[in-house]
N, C-alpha and C positions, 0 to 999 in steps of 0.2 A: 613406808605406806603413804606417808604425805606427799613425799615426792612421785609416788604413783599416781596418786591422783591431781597432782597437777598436771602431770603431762599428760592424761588422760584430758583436764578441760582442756588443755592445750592446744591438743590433737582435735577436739572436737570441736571447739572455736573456729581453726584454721578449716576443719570440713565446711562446718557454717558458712562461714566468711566467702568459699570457694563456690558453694551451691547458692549461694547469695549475687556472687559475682555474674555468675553460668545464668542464673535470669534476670540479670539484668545486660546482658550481652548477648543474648537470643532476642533475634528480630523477632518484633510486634506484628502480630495483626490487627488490623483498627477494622470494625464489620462496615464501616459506613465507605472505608476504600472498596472492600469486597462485595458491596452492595450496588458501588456507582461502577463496577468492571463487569458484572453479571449486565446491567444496562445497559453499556456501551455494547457490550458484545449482541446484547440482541437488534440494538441501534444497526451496529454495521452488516446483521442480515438483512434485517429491515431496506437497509439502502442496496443490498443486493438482489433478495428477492421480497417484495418486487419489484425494488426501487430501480436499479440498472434491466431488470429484464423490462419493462415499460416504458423506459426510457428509449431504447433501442428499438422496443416493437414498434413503438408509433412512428419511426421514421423510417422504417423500412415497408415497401408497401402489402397489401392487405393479404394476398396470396403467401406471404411470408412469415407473419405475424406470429405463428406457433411454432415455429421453427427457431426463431431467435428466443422468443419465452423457455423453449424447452432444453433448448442450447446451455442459458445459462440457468435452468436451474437444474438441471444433471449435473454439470459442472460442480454445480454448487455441493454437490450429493457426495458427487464420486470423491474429490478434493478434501471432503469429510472423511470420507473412508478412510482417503491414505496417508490424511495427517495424523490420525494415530496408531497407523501399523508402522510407518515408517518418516512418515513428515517430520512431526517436530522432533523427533530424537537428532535426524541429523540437520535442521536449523539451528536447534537451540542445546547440543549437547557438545561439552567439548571436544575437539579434534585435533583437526589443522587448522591453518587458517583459511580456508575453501569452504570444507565440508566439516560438520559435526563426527559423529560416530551413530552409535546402535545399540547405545548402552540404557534409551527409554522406549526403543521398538516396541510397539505394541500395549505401547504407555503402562512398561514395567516397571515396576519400583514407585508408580505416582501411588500417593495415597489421598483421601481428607484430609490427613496434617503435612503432607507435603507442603515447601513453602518455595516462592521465587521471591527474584531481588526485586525492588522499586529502585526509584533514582533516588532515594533518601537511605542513609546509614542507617540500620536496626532497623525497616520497614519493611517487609513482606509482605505479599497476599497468596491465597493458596494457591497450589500451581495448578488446580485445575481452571480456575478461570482463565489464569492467564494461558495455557495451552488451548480452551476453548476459544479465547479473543483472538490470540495468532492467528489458529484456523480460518477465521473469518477474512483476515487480509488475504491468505493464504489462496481460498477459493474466489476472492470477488476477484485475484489478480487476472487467471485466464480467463474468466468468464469477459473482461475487459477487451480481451483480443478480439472475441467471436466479429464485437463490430469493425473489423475492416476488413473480413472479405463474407461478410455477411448475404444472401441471399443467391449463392452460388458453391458451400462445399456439403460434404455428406456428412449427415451428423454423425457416422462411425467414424470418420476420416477425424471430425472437431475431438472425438474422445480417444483417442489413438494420440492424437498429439498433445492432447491436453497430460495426459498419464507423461510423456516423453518429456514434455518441457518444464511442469511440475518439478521432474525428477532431476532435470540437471540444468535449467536455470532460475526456475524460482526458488529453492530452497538453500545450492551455494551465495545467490546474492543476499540471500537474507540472513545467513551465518556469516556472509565478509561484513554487514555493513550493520548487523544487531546483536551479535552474539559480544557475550564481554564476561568477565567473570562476576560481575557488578560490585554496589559501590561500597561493599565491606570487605574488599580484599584488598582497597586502595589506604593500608595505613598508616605506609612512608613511600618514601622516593624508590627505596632498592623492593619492596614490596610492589607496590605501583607498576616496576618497570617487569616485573615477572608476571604478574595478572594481563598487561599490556600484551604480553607474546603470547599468550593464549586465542588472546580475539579473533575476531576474525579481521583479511586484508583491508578491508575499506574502514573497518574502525580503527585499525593501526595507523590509519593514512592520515586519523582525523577526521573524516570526514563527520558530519552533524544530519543527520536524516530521523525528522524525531515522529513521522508516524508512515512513511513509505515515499517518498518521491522518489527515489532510486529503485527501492524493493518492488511497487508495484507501477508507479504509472510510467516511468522510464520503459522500465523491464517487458511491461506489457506494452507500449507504444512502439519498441525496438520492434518485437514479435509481430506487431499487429503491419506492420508495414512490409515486413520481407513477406509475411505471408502476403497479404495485396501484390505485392510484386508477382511471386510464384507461382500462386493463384489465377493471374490475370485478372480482366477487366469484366464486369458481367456483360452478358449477349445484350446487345442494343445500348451499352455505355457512351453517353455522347449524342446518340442519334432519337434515343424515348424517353418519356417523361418517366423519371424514377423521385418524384416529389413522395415525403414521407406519407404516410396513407394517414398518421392522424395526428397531426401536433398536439390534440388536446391530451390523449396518453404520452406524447413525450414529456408535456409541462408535467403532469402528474408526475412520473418518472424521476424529471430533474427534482421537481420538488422534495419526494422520500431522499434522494441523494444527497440532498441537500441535508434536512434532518440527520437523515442517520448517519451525515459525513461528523456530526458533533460526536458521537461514537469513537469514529476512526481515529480523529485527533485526539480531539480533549482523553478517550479512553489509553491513549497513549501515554499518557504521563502515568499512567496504573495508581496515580492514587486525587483524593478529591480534598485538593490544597488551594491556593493560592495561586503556581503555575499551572493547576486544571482550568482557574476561570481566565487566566491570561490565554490560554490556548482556546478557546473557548469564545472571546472577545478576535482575537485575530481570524478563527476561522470566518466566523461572523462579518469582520468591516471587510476583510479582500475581497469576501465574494459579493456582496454589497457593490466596492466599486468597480472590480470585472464585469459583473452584469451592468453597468449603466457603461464603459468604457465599449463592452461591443457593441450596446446597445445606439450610441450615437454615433460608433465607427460606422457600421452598417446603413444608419438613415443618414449621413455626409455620404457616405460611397452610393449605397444606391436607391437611393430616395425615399425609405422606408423600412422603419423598424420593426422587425421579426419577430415571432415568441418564440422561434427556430433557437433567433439569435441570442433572445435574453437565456434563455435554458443555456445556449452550451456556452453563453459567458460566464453564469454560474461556476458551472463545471470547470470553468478554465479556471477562475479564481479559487475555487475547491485544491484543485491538482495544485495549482503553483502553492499556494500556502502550507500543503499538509508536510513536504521537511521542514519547513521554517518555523510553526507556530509555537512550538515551546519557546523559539529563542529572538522571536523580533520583536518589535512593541508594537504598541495598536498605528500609527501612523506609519511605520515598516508594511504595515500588511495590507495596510490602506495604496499606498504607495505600488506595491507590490501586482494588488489586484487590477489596479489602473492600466497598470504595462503590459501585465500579460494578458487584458481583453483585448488589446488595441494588436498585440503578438500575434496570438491565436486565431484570431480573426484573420488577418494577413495569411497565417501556413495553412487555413483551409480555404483559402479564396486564390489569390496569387501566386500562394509557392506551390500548391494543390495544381493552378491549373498551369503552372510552366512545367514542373517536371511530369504531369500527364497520367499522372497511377489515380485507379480506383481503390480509395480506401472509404470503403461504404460508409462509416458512418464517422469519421475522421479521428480514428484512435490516436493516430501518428500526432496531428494537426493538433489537436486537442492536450493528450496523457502523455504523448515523449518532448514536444515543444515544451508544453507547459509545464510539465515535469521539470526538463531540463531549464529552463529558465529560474522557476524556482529553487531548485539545487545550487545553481549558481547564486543568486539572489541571496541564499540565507547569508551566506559567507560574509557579505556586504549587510544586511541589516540587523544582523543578530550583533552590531559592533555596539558599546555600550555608547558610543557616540552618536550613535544614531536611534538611540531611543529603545536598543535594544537589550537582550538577558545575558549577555555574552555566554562565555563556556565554561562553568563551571569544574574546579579542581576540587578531586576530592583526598589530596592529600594535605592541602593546606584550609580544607572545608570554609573554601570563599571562591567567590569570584576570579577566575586567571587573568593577568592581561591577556588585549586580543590582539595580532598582527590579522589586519586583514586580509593582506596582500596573501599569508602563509596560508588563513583560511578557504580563502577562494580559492587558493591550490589546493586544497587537500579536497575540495569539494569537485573541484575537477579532478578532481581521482577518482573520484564515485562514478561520476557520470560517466568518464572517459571506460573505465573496467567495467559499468553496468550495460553500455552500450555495443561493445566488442564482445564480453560473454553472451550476453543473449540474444545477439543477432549470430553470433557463429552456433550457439546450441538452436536455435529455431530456425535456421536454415537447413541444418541435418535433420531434426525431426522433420519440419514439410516435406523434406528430401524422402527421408525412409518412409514416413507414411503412404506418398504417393509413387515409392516404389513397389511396395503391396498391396495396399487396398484402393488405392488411388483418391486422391484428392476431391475435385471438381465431380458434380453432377453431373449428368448427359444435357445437351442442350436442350432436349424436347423437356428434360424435367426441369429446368432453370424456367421455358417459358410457362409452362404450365402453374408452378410453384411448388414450394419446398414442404409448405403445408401436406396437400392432399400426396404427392408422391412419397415424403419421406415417414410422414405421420399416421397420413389416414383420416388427416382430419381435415375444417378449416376454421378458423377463424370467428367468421362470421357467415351466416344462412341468409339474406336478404331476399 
């Protein structure tokens, strides 16, 4: 009878101990992470609508103005809709390394206590935010495109391809270069290397992209340009004034973009630490010195500094920093923002007017340069040599060395596979759309505007 009842404490010690063990091995949520990801997410509408539709309206002129507003926020709508009947399940569920599956269609199996990973071991937030925050990238990415053949297609034609391209190149890029099994399945070498062949291709490659420069301003820049191409030039390109109709809604515009780009990034890192305010500080100094970099590129080239200009230096320094800013330092992004004002400025002035394409409002010039610059860029500043966070191992839970040389390779992989996928998948969507419904307005409705014939409305009553 004694020895029954010892193995009985026995037995029930070792329960203890086991159910002891099991909470303390289930990821935490902390409400103050879930608090600052519900904010960023409303941040990065906020800089979509109405931050990018305002932006775009006031440079496009006035007969146009509700056409580009309305553009991107349908967009906005539709891109809601299908990131949860079928978006994030195949971005963010495991697969191949291309495409997810269809095992959260219809956002099945999420609940309240659903949890996703953070980049911290035992840190979770619910996965409804973070599926709400996805989305948010998700929709401002085509909405991104509308401006380079802006004020010449059909807004049936924009949402036809926006549904196509969505489906088969924003959502494989963003499963090659986000998807991972996260950081509690990394916890040895031969563990590690199995969670590794899960990911997706561009994060097997390495590559470092910590809030979209690949996924959305690459992706969207590629897109936005073959469309220009496809599309053609608008009627009178070259020969009428097409000056924006109100720069003071583009400033506004850049301005929300601005804000709610702390959002995109800093909500990036899904939790509010210490790398939240470092990302936070670098989005802040690059765009800082992008804006004064175009700002005096512009008044040495042509005698006078622009609000055109200061806005879309902003923006350039926005774009180039947002893969880098988890992992450069504050002088990296300083650095950073300087080059690509001085970039950007050059691909929407010079290489703009040598190769001869209308890209209305210089998505190319702007989100794939600048993109692409900083894609590259991270590889080189995120080195701990250069003041930066390098690339964290989470098998030996510290800091890795960094070969840079291996870095910039692996980040030319991203660019190189983001720029091949989605210029071949948005050449067949323009392709198919403008084999059925066709593309381009009629020219009597381009002169007239896109407003009154496509909407029914205008603008403005003066």
């Amino acid at each position: 009878m004694k020895r029954t009842s010892l193995n009985l404490v026995w037995v029930m010690t070792l329960l203890s101990g086991a159910e002891a063990w099991a909470d303390a091995a289930a990821p935490t949520v902390n409400k103050g992470d879930t608090a600052w990801m519900i904010v960023a997410t409303l941040l990065v509408i906020l800089m979509t609508i109405p931050g990018l539709a305002l932006f775009y309206g006031g440079m496009v002129r006035a007969k146009n103005m509700l056409s580009v507003l309305m553009q991107v926020f349908v967009i906005f709508s539709l891109i809601g809709v299908l990131w949860a009947i079928y978006g994030y399940s195949v971005a963010f569920t495991e697969g191949n390394a291309f495409f997810g599956g269809f095992g959260k269609a219809f956002l099945q199996g999420i609940t309240p206590d659903s949890l996703a990973a953070t980049f911290s071991k035992g840190v979770a937030v619910p996965e409804f935010i973070y599926m709400a925050f996805q989305m948010t990238f998700a929709a401002i990415t085509p909405a991104l495109i509308v401006g380079a053949f802006a004020e010449r297609v059909k807004f049936s034609a924009v949402l036809v391809f926006t549904v196509l391209w969505f489906s088969f190149a924003y959502l494989p890029i963003a499963h090659m270069v986000w998807y991972w099994a996260g950081p509690d399945a990394y916890t040895d070498a031969k563990a590690a290397e199995a969670a590794a062949a899960t990911a997706g291709f561009i994060f097997q490659k390495g590559a470092l992209d910590f809030a979209g420069g690949t996924v959305v301003h690459i992706n969207a820049g590629i897109a936005g340009i073959v469309g220009a191409l496809l599309v053609g030039k608008r009627t009178g390109y070259g020969r009428e004034s097409m000056k924006p109709h109100s720069v003071t809604l583009t400033m506004v515009g850049a301005s929300l973009l601005w804000v709610g780009w702390f959002g995109f990034n800093v909500g990036s890192n899904l939790e509010a630490n210490g790398v939240a305010a470092l990302v936070f500080v670098n989005t802040l100094l690059a765009t800082c010195a992008a804006t004064l970099s175009w700002t005096f590129a512009e008044w040495i080239g042509r005698g006078k500094p622009s609000m055109l200009g200061g806005a879309s230096g902003a923006v350039a320094g926005l774009v180039a920093i947002t893969p880098a800013c988890g992992f450069v330092g504050p002088m990296g992004s300083i650095v950073m923002g300087l080059v690509v004002g001085l970039l950007c400025f050059w691909a929407v002035t010079s290489l703009k007017h040598a190769l001869d394409y209308d890209d209305s409002l210089d998505v190319f010039g702007v989100h794939c340069v600048g993109g692409m610059f900083g894609a590259l860029a991270t590889g080189v500043f995120a080195s701990p040599a250069l003041g930066g966070a390098g690339v964290y191992d989470y098998v030996a839970n510290a800091v890795g060395e960094f070969d840079m040389l291996a870095q910039v390779t692996s980040q030319a992989w991203g660019v190189c596979v983001t720029v091949v996928w989605s210029g071949v998948v948005s050449f067949l969507a323009y392709k198919a759309v403008d084999w059925t419904i066709g593309l381009r307005v009629p020219e009597e409705v381009e002169r007239e505007g896109l407003d009154i014939n496509e909407h029914g409305e205008q603008a403005y009553h003066l």
